[in-house]
N, C-alpha and C positions, 0 to 999 in steps of 0.2 A: 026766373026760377031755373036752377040747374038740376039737370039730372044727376041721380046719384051714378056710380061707375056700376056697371055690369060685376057679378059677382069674376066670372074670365077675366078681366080688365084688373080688377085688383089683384091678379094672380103673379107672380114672377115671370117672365118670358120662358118661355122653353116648357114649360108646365100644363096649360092648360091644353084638355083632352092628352094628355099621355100619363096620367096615373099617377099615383104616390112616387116619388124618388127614393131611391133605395140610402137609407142613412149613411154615412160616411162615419166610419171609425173614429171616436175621438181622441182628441191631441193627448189625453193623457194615455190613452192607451196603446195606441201608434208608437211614442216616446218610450212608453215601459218596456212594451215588445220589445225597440230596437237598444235600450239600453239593457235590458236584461239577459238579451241574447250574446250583449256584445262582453259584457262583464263574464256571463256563463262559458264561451268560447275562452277568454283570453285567459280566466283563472284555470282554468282546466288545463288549457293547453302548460300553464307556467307552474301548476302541480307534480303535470305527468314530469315534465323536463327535469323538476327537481328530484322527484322519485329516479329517474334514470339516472341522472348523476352522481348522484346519491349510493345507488346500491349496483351498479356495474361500473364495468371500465372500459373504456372510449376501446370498439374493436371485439366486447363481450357479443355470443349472440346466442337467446333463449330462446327454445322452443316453447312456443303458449300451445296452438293449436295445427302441429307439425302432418302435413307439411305447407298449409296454408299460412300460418300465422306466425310470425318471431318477432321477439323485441330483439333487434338487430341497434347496435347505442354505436353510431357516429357524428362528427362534427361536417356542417358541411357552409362553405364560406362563399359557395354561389346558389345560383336559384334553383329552381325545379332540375330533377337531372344532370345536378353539379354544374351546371351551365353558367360562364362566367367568373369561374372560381377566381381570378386577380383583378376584379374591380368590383370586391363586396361593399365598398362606397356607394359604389353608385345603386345596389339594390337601398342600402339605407336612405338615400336622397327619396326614390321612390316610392317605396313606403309610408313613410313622412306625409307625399306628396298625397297618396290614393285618399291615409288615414286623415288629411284636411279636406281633403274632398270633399268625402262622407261626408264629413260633419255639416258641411256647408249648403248638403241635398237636402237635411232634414226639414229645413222650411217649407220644401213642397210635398213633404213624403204626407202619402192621403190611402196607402193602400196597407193590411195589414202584413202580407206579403212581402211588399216589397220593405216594410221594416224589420221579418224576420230576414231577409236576405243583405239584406244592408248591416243588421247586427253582426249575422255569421262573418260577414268581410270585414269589419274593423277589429271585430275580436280577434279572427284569423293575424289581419294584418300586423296590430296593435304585438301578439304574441310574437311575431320572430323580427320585428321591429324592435323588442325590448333585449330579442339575443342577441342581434345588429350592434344593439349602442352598449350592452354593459358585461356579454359575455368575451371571452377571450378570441382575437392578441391584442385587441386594445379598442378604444372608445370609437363605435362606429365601425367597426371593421373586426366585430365577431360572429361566429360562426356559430349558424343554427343547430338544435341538438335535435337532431333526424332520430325516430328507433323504430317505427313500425315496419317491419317488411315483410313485403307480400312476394310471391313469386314471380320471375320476372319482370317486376315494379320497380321503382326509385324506390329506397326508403322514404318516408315521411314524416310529421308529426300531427295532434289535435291542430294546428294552426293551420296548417296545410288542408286538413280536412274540410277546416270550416270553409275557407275560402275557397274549394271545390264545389262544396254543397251551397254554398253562395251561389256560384258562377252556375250552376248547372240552376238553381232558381230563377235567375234572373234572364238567364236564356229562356227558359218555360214562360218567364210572364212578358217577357216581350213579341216571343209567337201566338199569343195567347193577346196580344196587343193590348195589356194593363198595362198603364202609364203609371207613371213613379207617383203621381198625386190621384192615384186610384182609378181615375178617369178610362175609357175603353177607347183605344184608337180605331177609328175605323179608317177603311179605303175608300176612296172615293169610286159609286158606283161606274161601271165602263158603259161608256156614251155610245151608241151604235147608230151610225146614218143609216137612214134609212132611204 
């Protein structure tokens, strides 16, 4: 005759005597976060662009909320701070590169967090990625349309936005030691001789 198992025994490892486990975000909603976030940044960002190109002229600059705020409407063919402005190639290889990245994390993405923060950056990305490859002087080697200006600042765009508010997320949930699949990292306790 065999004993039946202990009700502890049938439990999962890591489970018994530490309480309920706190549910994990499901795959559909983790997914929708990070696509809706990503679709909401990039349409936005490639709305605003076409509203500036649209109804100013490259060099135009409006006061919205003066002297804080102008749409300030330039092209610009390097990265943050005009930086790099003769090898806008190579930001387009980059972009490309971050925007498969992404895509690639999302098998372990487990946190809700870190999928709005993953959205913000491929939408950001995905947005001057698409000025990269189809806006002007030619395929892959065009130039982002910048118009927000703030004082003192680089001009910017929604794309740029995102992918600040990204990056400043993703730095919080890493001090914060959430792991990209939800999980909490801890440190290992300091060992002292005694």
């Amino acid at each position: 005759m065999t004993d039946a198992p202990s009700p502890d025994a049938a439990r999962p490892a890591g489970t018994a005597e530490t309480g309920p486990l706190t549910p994990r975000p499901k795959r559909v909603l983790l997914l929708s976060v990070f696509f809706g976030l990503a679709v909401f940044a990039y349409t936005f960002d490639q709305l605003t662009k076409l509203w500036v190109t649209a109804t100013m002229t490259e060099g135009e600059r409006i006061p919205v909320l003066p002297p804080l705020l102008h749409w300030y409407y330039i092209r610009n063919s390097g990265a943050a701070f005009s930086i790099g402005e003769n090898i806008t190639w190579v930001f387009t290889i980059i972009m490309a590169a971050v925007s498969i990245a992404i895509l690639l994390q999302l098998r372990k993405l487990g946190s809700v967090w870190w999928a709005l923060a993953l959205g913000l950056l491929l939408g950001g990305a995905l947005g001057n990625l698409t000025d990269r490859l189809f806006r002007e002087p030619s395929f892959a080697m065009g130039h982002v349309v910048d118009f927000i200006q703030l004082p003192n600042f680089a001009i910017f765009n929604i794309a740029d936005s995102a992918v600040v508010s990204s990056v400043v997320i993703i730095c919080l949930l890493t001090l914060r030691g959430i792991a990209l699949d939800g999980s909490h990292l801890t440190k290992d306790p300091v060992k002292h001789d005694s």
